[in-house]
Every structure is written in C-alpha cells, then in structure tokens.
C-alpha positions as CSV (number, residue, x, y, z in Angstrom):
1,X,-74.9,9.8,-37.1
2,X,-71.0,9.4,-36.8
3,X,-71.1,7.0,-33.5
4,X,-72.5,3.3,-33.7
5,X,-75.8,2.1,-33.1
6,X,-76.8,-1.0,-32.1
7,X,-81.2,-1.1,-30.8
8,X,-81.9,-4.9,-29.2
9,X,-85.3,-5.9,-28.4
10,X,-86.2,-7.3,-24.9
11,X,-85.4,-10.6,-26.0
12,X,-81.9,-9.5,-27.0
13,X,-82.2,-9.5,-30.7
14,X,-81.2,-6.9,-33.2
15,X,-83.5,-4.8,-34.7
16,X,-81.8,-2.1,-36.0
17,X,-77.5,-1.1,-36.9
18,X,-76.4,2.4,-37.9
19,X,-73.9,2.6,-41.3
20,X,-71.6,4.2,-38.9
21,X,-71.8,1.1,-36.7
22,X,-71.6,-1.2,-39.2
23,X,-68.0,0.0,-40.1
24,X,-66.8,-0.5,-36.8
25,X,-68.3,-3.9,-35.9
26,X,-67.6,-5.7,-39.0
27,X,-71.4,-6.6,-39.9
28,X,-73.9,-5.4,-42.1
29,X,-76.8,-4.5,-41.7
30,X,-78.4,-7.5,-43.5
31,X,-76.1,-9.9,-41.5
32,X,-76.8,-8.2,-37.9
33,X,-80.6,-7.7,-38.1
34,X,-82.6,-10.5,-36.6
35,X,-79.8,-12.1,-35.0
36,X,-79.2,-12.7,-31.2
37,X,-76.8,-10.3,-30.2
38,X,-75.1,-12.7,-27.7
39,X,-74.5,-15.5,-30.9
40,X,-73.2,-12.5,-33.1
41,X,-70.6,-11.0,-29.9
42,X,-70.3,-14.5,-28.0
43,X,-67.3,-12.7,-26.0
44,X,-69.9,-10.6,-24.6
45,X,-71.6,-13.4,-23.1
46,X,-69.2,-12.7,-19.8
47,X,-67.1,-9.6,-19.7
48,X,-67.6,-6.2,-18.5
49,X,-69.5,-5.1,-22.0
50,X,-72.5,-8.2,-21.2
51,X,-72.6,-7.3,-17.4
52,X,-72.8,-3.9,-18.0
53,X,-75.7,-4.5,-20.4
54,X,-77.3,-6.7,-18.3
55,X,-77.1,-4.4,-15.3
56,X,-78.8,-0.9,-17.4
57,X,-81.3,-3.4,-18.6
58,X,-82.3,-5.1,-15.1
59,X,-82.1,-1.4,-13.0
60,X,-83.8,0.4,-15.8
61,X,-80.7,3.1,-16.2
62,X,-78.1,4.0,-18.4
63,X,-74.6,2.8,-18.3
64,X,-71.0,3.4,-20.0
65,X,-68.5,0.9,-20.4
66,X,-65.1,1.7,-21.8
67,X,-63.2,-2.4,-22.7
68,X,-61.2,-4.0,-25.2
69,X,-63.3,-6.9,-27.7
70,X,-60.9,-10.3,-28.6
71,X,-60.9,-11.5,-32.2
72,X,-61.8,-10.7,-34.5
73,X,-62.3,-7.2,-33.6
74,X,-59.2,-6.5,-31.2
75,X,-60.2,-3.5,-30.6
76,X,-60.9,-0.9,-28.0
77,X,-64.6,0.3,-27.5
78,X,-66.8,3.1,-25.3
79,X,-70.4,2.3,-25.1
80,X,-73.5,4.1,-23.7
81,X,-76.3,1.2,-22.9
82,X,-79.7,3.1,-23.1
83,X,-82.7,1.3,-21.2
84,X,-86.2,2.0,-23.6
85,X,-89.3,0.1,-23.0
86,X,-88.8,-2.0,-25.9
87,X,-85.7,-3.1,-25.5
88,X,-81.8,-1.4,-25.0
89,X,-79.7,1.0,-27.4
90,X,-76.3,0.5,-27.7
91,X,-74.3,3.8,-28.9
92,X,-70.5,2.9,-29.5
93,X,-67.1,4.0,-30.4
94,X,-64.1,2.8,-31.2
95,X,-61.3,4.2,-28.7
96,X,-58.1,1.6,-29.8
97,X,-55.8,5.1,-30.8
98,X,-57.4,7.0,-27.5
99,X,-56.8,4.0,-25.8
100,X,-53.6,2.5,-26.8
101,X,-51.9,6.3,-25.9
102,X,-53.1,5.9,-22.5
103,X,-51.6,2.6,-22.3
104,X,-48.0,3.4,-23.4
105,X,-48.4,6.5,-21.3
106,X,-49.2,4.2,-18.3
107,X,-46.5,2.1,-19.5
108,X,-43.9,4.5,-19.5
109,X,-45.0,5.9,-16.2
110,X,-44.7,2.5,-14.5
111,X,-41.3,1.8,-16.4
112,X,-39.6,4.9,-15.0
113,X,-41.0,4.2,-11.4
114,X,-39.7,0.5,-11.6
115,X,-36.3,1.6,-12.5
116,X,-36.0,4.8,-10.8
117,X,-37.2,3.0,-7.3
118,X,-34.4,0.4,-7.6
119,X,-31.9,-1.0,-5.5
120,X,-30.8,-3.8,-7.6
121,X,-31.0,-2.2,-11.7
122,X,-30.5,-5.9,-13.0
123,X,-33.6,-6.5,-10.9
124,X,-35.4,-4.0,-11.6
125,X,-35.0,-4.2,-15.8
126,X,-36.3,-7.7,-15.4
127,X,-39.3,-6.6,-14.9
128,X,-39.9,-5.3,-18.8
129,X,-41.3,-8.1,-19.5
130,X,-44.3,-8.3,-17.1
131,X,-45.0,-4.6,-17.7
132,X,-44.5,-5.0,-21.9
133,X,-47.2,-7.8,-22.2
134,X,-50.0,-7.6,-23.5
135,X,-49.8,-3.7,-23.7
136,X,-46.8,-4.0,-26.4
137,X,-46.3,-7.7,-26.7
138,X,-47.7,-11.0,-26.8
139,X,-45.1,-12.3,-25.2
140,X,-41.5,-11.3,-24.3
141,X,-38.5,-12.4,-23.0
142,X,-35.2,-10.6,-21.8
143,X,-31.7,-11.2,-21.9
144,X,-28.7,-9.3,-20.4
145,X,-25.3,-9.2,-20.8
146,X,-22.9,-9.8,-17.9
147,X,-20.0,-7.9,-16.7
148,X,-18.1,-10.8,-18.8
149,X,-19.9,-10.6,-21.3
150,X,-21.7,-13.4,-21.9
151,X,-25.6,-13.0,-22.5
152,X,-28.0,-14.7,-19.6
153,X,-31.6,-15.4,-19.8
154,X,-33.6,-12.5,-17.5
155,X,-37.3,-13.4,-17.7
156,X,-40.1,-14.1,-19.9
157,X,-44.2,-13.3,-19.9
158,X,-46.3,-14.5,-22.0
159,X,-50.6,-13.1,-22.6
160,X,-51.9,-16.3,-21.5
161,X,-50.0,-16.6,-18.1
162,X,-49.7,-20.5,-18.0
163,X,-47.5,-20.2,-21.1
164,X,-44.8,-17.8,-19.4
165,X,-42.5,-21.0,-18.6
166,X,-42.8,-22.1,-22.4
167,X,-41.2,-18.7,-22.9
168,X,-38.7,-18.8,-20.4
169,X,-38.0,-22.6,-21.6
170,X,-37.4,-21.0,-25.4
171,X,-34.9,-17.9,-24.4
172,X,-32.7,-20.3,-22.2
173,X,-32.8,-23.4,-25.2
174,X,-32.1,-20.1,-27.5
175,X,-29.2,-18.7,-25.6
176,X,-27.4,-22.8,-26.0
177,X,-28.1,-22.7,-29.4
178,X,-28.6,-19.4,-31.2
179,X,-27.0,-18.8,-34.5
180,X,-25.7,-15.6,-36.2
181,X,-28.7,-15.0,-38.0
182,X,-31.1,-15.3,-35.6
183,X,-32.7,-11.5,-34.2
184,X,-31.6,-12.2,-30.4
185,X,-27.9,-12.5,-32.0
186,X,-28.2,-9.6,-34.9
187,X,-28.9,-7.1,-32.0
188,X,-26.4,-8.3,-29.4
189,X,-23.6,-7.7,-31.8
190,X,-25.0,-4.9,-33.9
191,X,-26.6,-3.1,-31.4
192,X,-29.6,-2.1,-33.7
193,X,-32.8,-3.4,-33.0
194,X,-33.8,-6.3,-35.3
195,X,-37.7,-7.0,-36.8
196,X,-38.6,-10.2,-38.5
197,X,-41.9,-11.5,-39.5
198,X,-43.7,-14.4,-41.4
199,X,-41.4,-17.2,-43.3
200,X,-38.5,-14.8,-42.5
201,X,-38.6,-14.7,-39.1
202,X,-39.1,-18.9,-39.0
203,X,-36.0,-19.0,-41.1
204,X,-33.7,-16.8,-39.5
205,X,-34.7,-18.0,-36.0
206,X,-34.5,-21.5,-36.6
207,X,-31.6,-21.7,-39.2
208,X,-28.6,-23.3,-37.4
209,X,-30.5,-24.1,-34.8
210,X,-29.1,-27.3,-33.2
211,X,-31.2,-27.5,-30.2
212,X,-34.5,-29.4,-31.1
213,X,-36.1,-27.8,-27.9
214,X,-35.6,-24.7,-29.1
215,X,-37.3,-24.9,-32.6
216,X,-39.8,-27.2,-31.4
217,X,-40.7,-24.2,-28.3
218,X,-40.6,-21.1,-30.6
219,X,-42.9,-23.2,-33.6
220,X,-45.2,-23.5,-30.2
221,X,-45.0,-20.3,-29.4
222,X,-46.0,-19.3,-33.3
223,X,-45.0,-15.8,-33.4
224,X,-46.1,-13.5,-36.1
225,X,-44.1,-11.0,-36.1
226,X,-40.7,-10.9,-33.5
227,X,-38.8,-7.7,-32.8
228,X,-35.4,-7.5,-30.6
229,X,-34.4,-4.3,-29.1
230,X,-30.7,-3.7,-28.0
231,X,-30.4,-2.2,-24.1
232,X,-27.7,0.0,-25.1
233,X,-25.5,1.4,-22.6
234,X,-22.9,4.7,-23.2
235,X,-20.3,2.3,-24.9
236,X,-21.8,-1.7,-25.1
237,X,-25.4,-3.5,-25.3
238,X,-26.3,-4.4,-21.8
239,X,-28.6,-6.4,-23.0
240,X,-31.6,-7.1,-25.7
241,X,-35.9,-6.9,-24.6
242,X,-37.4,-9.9,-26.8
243,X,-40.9,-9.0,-28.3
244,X,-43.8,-11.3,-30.1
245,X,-46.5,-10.5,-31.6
246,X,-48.9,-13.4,-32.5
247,X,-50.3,-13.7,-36.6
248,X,-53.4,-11.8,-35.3
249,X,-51.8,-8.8,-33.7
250,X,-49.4,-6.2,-35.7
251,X,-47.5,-3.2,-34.1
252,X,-48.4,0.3,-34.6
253,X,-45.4,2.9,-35.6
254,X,-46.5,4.4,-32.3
255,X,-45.9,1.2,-30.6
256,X,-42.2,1.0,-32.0
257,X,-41.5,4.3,-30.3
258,X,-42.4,3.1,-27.2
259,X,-40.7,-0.2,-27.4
260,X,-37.6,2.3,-28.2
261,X,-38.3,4.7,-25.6
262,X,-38.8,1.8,-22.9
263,X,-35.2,-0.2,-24.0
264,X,-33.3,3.4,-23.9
265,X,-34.1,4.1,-20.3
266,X,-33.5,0.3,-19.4
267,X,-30.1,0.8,-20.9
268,X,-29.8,3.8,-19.3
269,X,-30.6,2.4,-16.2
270,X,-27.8,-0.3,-16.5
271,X,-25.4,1.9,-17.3
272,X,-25.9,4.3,-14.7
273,X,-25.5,1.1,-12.3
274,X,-22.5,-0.4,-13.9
275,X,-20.9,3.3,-13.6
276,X,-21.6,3.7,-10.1
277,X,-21.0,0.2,-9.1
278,X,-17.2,0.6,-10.8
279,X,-17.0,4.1,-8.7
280,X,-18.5,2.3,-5.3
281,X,-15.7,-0.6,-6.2
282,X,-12.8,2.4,-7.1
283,X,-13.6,4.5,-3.9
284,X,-14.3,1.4,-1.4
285,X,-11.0,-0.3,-2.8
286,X,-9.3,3.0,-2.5
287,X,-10.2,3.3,1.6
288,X,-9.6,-0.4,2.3
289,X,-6.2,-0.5,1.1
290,X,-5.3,2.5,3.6
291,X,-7.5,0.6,5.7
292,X,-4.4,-1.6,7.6
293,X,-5.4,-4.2,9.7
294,X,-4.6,-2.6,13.5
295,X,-2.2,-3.7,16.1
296,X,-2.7,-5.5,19.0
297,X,-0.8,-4.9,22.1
298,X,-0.4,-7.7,24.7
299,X,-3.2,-7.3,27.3
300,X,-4.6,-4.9,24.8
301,X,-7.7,-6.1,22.3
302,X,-8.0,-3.9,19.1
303,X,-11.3,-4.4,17.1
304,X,-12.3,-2.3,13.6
305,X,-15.0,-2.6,11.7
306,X,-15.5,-0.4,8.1
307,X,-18.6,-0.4,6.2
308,X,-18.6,1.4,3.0
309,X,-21.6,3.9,2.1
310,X,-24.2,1.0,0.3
311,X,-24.7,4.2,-2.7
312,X,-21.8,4.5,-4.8
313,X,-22.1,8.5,-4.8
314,X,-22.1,8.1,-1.3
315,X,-18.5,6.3,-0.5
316,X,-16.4,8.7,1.4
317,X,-13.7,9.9,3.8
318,X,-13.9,7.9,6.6
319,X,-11.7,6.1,8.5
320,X,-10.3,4.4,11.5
321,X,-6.8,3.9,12.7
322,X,-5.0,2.3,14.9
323,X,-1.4,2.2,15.9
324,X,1.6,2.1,18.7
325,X,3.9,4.9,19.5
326,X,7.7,4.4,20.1
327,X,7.1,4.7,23.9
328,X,4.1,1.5,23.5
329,X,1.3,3.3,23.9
330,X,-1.8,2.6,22.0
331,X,-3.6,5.5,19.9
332,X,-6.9,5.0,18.3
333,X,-8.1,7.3,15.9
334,X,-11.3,8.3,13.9
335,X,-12.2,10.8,11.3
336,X,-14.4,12.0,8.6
337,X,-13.5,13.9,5.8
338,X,-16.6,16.4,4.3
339,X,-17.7,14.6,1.2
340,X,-18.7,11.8,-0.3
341,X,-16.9,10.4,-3.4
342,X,-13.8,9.2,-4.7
343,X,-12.0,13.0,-3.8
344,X,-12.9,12.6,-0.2
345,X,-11.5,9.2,-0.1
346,X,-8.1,9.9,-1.2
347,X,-8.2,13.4,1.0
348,X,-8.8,10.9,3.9
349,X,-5.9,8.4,2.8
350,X,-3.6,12.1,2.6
351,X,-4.4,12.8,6.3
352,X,-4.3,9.3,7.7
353,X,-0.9,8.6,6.5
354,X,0.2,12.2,7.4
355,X,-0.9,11.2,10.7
356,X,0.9,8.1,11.0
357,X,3.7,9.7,9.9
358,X,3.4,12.6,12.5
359,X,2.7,10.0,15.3
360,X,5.3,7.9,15.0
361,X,8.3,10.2,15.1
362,X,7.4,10.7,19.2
363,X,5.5,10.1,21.9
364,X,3.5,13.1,21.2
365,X,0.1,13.0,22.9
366,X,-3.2,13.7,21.2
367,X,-4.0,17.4,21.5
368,X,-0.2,18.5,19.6
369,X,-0.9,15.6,17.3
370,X,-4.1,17.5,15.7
371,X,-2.7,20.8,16.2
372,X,0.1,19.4,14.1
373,X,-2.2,17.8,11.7
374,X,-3.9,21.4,11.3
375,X,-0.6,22.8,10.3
376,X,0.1,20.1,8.1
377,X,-3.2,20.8,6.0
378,X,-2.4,24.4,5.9
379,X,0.9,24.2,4.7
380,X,0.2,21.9,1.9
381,X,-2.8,23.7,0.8
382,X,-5.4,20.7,1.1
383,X,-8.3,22.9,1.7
384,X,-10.3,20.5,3.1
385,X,-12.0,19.7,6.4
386,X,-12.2,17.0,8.6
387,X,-13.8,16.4,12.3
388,X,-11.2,13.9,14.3
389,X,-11.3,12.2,17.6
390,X,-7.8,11.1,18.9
391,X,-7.6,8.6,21.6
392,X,-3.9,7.5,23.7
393,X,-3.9,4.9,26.1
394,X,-0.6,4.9,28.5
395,X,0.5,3.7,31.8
396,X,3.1,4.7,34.1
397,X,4.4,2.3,36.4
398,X,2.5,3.0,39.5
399,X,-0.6,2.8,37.2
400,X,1.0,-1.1,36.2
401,X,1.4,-2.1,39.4
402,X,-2.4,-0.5,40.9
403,X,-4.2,-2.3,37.4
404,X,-5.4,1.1,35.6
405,X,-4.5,2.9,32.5
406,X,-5.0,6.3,31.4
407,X,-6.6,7.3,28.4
408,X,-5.7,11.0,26.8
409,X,-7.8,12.1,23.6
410,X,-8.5,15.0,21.9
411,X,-11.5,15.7,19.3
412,X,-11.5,18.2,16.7
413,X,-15.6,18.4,15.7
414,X,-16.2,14.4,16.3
415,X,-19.1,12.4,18.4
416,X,-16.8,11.8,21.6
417,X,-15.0,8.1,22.6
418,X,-17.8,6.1,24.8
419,X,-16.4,3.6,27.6
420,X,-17.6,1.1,28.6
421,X,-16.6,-0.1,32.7
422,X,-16.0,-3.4,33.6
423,X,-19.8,-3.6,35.5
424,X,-21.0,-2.8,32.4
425,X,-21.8,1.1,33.0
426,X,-20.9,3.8,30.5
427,X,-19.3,6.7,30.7
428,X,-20.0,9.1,28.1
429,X,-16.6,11.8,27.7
430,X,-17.6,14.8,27.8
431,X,-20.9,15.2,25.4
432,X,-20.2,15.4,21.9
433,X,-19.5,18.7,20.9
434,X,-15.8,18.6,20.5
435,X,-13.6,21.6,19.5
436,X,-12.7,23.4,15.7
437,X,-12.7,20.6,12.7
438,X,-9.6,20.4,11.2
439,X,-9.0,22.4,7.9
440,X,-10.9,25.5,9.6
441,X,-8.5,27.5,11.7
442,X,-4.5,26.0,11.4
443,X,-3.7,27.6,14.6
444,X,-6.5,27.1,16.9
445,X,-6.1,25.8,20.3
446,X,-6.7,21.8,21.0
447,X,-7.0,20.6,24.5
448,X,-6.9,16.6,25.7
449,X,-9.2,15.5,28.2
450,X,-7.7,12.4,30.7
451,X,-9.9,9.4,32.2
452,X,-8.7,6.8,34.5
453,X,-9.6,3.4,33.2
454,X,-9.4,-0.1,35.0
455,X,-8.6,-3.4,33.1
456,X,-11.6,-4.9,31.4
457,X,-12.6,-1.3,30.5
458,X,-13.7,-1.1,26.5
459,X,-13.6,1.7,24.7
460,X,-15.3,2.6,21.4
461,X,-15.3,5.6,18.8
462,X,-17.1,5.9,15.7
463,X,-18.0,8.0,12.4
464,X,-21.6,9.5,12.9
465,X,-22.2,6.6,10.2
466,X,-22.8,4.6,13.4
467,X,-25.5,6.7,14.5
468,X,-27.1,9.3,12.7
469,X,-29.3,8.3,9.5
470,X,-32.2,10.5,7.7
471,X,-34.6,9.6,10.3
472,X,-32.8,9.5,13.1
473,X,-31.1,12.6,14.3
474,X,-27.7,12.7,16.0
475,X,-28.8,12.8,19.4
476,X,-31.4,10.0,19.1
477,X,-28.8,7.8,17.3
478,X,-26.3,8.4,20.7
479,X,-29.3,7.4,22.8
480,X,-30.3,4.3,21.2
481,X,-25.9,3.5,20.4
482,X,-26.1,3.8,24.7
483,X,-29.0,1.5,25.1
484,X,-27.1,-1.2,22.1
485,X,-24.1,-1.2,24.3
486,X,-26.1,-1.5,27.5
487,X,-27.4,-4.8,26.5
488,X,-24.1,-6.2,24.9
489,X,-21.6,-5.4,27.1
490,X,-20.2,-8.5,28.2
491,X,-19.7,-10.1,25.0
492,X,-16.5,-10.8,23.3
493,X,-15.4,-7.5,21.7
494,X,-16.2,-9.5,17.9
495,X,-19.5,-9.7,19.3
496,X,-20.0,-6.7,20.2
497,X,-18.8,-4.7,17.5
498,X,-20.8,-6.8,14.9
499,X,-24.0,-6.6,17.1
500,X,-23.4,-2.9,17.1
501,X,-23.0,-2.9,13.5
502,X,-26.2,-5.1,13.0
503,X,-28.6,-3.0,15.2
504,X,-27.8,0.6,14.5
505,X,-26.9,0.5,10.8
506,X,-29.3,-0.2,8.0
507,X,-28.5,-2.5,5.1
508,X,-29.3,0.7,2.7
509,X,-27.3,2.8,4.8
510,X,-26.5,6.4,3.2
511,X,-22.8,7.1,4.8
512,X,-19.8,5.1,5.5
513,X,-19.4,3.7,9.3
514,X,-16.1,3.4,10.6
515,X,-15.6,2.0,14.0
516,X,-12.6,1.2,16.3
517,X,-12.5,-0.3,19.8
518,X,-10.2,-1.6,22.3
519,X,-10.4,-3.7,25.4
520,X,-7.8,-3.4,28.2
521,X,-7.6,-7.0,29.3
522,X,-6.1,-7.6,33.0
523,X,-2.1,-7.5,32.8
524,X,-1.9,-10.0,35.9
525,X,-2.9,-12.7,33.9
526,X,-2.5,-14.3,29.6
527,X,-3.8,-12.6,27.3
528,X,-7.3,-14.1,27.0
529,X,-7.8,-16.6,23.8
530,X,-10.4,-14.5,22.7
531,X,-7.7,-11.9,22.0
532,X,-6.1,-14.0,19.3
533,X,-2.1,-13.2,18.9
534,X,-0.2,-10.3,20.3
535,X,0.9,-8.3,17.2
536,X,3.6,-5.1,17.8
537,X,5.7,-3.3,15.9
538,X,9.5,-4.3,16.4
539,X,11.0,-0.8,17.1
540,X,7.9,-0.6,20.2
541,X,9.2,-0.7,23.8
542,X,7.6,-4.6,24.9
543,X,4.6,-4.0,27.9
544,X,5.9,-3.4,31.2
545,X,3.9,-6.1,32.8
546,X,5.4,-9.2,30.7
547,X,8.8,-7.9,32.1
C-alpha cells in the first residue's frame, strides 16, 4: 500500500505500521509496535492531529486532518482516522511539496495585496517580514535605504513571537556596526542577493563586528543558514529582506524563487513610489511657483487655499488667481485645465500668465477677458481645454458713498462664484452650468452676469476639487458645500476657508482643489486686524474711500 498505516488499539498502543509508513514517520516497525502512540508523537498529545483522533474515536466516525508535525519530522501530513471496534487506523501522507506550493502561493497572493493596497509603499514593504515567517523564514528582518542613502532598520519577526524584539535589537546593533563582509552589507552594495551558512556565515557576520550587542544577539539568535535579498529598484537597492533559517530548517530551490519573486515586487513597489513621489514633487512644485501669493486691497480680504491631488498621476491644472487691474479693481479667477500630470500643469501656468498679462494692460471686464483668452489659445495652437470662472469687483462712486460694490464675472464651463450676505444667506449665481470651455470654440460668445453686493459680503469660487469626489456627484457636493458654508459663515475668512477645506475634501483626495475668496470689509471704518496688511500694486489707482 503506497499511503501510511498506523492501527492503535483502544488503549492507544501500536499494533501494526505499514513499510510505506515507516518511511515517512521515521520508525520501524520493530521500534513502533507495542509502544504508546502518544510517547512515540508527544506533539500529538495537543494539536489538531491528537484532537482530531480523539474526536473519530469518542463519536465513532471518521475524520481528516491535514497539519504540519515539529521536529523531528517537520513535515506536512494528511490523515484519515478510521473508528474500528478494536481500536483506530490511521492512513497518512506526507503533503510538505503539496503543501509548501500552497503556502508560497498564499504568500505571494497576500504580498501583492499588501503592496498593491498601499498608501504609504515604505509601509506597506515593512510588512515582508510578518508575512515571510515561518512560511519562508525563521525569522527576518528588513532594512531600507533612504532617499539619502543611508540604510534604516524596517522591522523584524521572528517564529516564536516573544523573540521578534531580539531580532529588531540585532538589525539596529547591525546597522551601527556592520562590516564589509557581512551579508546585510555584500547586498547593499552589490545588489545581488547574498547566502551564508554554518562557520561561514558566523564568520562573515561577526568579523569586524565592534558592537558586542550585536554578536552577542545574532550567536542568540543561532541561525543556520542566513540569506539577504537586495530590493532592487530600476537604477539602486531600495533596500535588503533579511532571512534565517535555524540549523533544523533548510530552504528548498523552490523557496529561493519565492524569496526572489517576493523582493522583486517590493522593489518594484519602491520604485514605483519614489517615481511618483519625484513627479507629485515636479508637478506640485511646478503649480506653486505660478501659484503667487494674492493681493489684498484695502477694505478688501483676499484668501487662497491650493491642495495638490494626494496621487502623484493625479497633480494637475488647477489654479486660482488673484490680481488688481490698473483702474483698482479686484479680479479673482479660477480654472481647471483637462488632465492630470505634469503637461496639464505647465498648460495651466501658460494660461494663467497669459491672463495676467491680458488683464493688466486695461480695465477690461470679465466676459472680453476670456473671449480674449479663447483667441489667445487658438492663435498659439495650445490645443487644449480649460473651464474658467472670472470674477471683477468695482465700484463707482455713488456705489462708495451708498456702501455696495458690484461684482461682474463670466464662466466659461466652471461651478459658478457662491456669495455669501452679510446675514449669513447665500446666493447661488446663476446654477452652475456656465457657457463653452475655453479651447473649444475661439470665437464663441461670452456674456458677464452683475450682482450688487454690500460690505461684509464674501465671495467664494472653487475647482470641482472642492466638491465632487467618486462618491459624491457634482450636485450633491454643491449641496453639502451650501450646508459647510451655512454653518461657518461668520468666521474669520482663515477660518472659513480651512473649515471648508477640512469638511468637504478627503485626506486621499483624487483631484487638486483650488479655492479663492474675498471679503469686502466696510470702507467707513480700518481695515479689520483680521485682514492683516494692505498689499497693492504701485502703478494701482489707491481706494476711493481712504481719499
């Protein structure tokens, strides 16, 4: 018979094992027979091979059980535990090959899910440890390399989980004191993984070794066989996955391949994150140095806030503006270029400044200032589109003297400028379908729309950043932006912006948010403190009321 048999009288003695079982148990047949089974397999005594025998037994039916034995065997096994009336028959195979598979299957799986769920990749990589051990390891410990270079202890796990510290303990007293010849060292610099075992493992990890902790930690940890695996990245090791086996325990070439397999997607992992972590720096450095702090007019408040897409493929065109015109008038402006990487962030600093530039010949109002714009992006062959919503806030001298201001804007395809009275009410513009995007038709027709506004009025606009997410369309976001501002009206503009900000945008947020707003503070008194200092172009006319 090729599968193992073990028969056991009722008083749990052996009377009878197979050649075939024999082989696989490590007994024969002269050395099994008449023994008490639980004194020949003590680690049966209590784990799920003795319970499961103990249950077919006391209910009188059979039973599988599929679990790994300790020492000396170390091996998987799958049992079926016959009842008979004298006694129980135990049919067994070995499983290890079936059974370690599964594991580095398993193991694989539940790498890729760690790393491809991640937010944080350094976080998520120093995990490998806890997922290596015991399946491929003993115990392991990780190191990675910073962005200056210099190699930090990550984590270590150890198969007896009391011991982890010990290995934590060894890997930092290592990283103080390792020399060149040491594994952890060999694969930093080489980048090739590194496998020592026996008296040359003790000598090259201890050689040199000035830090008594560290020798005296790794003798305690007594590894038989060490291995160090480089995380490579495209062009550098991103760091190196420590593994230890003890003298009891050697790797299977199948195991190497999946130690190799689970350090390649690590590094790849890394890499990926260091790549888009440079772009998210390139792009969001790119929009905040076209990002100019904004003006501020006397009797005038001007807040912006930016917040940069929190996925580096996702940093974009957005952008806010805000700026006087010869005559002192105050235009804000908002806009959102299609796209979302490094392209649509320089497009976005090519329109903003060719808006500036356009604005600040004239007193132009809002509605020739995007028609102009249009032209612009025609002429140059941009090819590119952009939804904008223009905002100018002037005064004539009968408005001065009756304490109201006028506010002109225009919006090519943007969510519309909402105002917030005085009381505290809200005035929504218009709804939020605005006319043609930019970069669509050059010579389409652009109206402004005109709203009579007394001091102490706030106005804000936005980038749909601000309101629209993946579960939250655009029309819920504007009702629950309405209900924000209800409650925070009357607080300092700061306040109200960054309360904004915290309730409606998510720290995972998957666009960039731009937002601009300005308070018109009563011109019959200072300018409040709250204001801060008045800050105007030279070449603006100075504000009527001050005269």
């Amino acid at each position: 018979m090729p599968v193992g048999l073990i028969e056991l009288d009722t008083d749990w003695t052996v009377r009878y094992l197979n050649p075939a079982g024999a082989r696989a148990v490590g007994y024969t047949a002269d050395e099994l027979v008449g023994r008490d089974y639980w004194e020949a397999f003590p680690a049966n005594l209590d784990n799920e091979f003795g319970r499961t025998y103990r249950r077919a037994v006391a209910t009188g039916e059979a039973a599988v059980v599929e679990a790994f034995y300790p020492e000396p065997l170390n091996a998987w096994f799958e049992v079926n535990a016959v009842p008979t009336e004298h006694g129980l028959w135990l049919y067994f195979t070995e499983v290890t090959t079936r059974r370690q598979v599964q594991e580095r299957l398993a193991l694989l799986a539940q790498v890729g899910d760690a790393l491809a769920g991640m937010v944080d990749a350094r976080a998520a990589v120093a995990q490998l440890p806890r997922l290596v051990v015991p399946g491929l390891a003993s115990w392991a410990a990780l190191v990675l390399v910073g962005a200056d270079g210099v190699p930090t202890a990550a984590g270590g796990q150890h198969v007896q989980a009391g011991r982890a510290p010990v290995v934590q303990q060894w890997l930092a007293a290592t990283l103080q004191s390792t020399p060149a010849s040491s594994p952890l060292t060999r694969a930093l610099v080489t980048g090739e993984p590194v496998t020592l075992g026996g008296p040359e493992l003790r000598g090259a990890a201890l050689d040199g070794v000035s830090s008594g902790d560290a020798r005296s930690l790794l003798e305690s940890l007594a590894p038989g066989e060490l291995t160090a695996v480089p995380l490579l990245g495209r062009d550098r090791v991103l760091g190196v996955l420590v593994l230890a086996l003890d003298a009891h325990r050697t790797a299977a070439p199948a195991d190497r391949v999946t130690i190799t397999e689970v350090a390649a997607r690590a590094g790849l992992a890394l890499d990926n994150a260091r790549m888009f972590e440079q772009q998210r720096r390139l792009a969001e450095e790119l929009q905040r140095s076209m990002l100019s702090p904004p003006p501020e007019p006397d009797h005038a408040q001007v807040v912006v806030r930016y917040l940069p897409a929190s996925e580096a493929a996702r940093v974009g065109g957005d952008w806010y503006d805000a700026f006087m015109q010869p005559g002192g008038a105050t235009t804000l402006v908002v806009g959102d270029v299609v796209g979302h990487d490094t392209t649509a962030a320089a497009t976005m600093g090519q329109l903003r400044s060719m808006l500036r530039g356009i604005a600040t010949i004239d007193d132009t109002g809002p509605a020739t200032l995007l028609t102009r714009l249009d032209h612009a992006l025609a002429q140059l062959q941009l090819h590119t589109y952009a939804t904008v919503a223009l905002a100018r806030f002037e005064q004539t001298p009968d408005e001065l003297d009756r304490g109201v201001t006028r506010m002109r804007w225009a919006n090519a395809g943007h969510p519309p400028p909402l105002v917030i009275h005085p009381d505290g009410s809200i005035t929504d513009v218009g709804g939020w379908h605005g006319e043609l995007m930019l970069g669509v038709q050059h010579d389409t027709p652009r109206t402004e729309s005109v709203i009579t506004l007394d001091r102490g009025t706030t106005v804000l606009l936005y980038t749909d950043g601000l309101v629209e997410r993946r579960d939250r369309d655009l029309d819920s976001g504007l009702a629950e932006l309405r209900a924000a501002v209800t409650e925070l009206a009357g607080l300092p503009l700061d306040e109200l912006c960054d309360g904004l900000v915290a309730r409606l945008v998510d720290t995972d947020h998957d666009d960039d948010v731009a937002l601009v707003a300005i308070r018109l503070h009563r011109q019959d008194r200072p300018r409040p403190d709250e204001a801060g200092p008045q800050v105007i172009p030279p070449t603006v006319a100075p504000d009527p009321a001050t005269d």
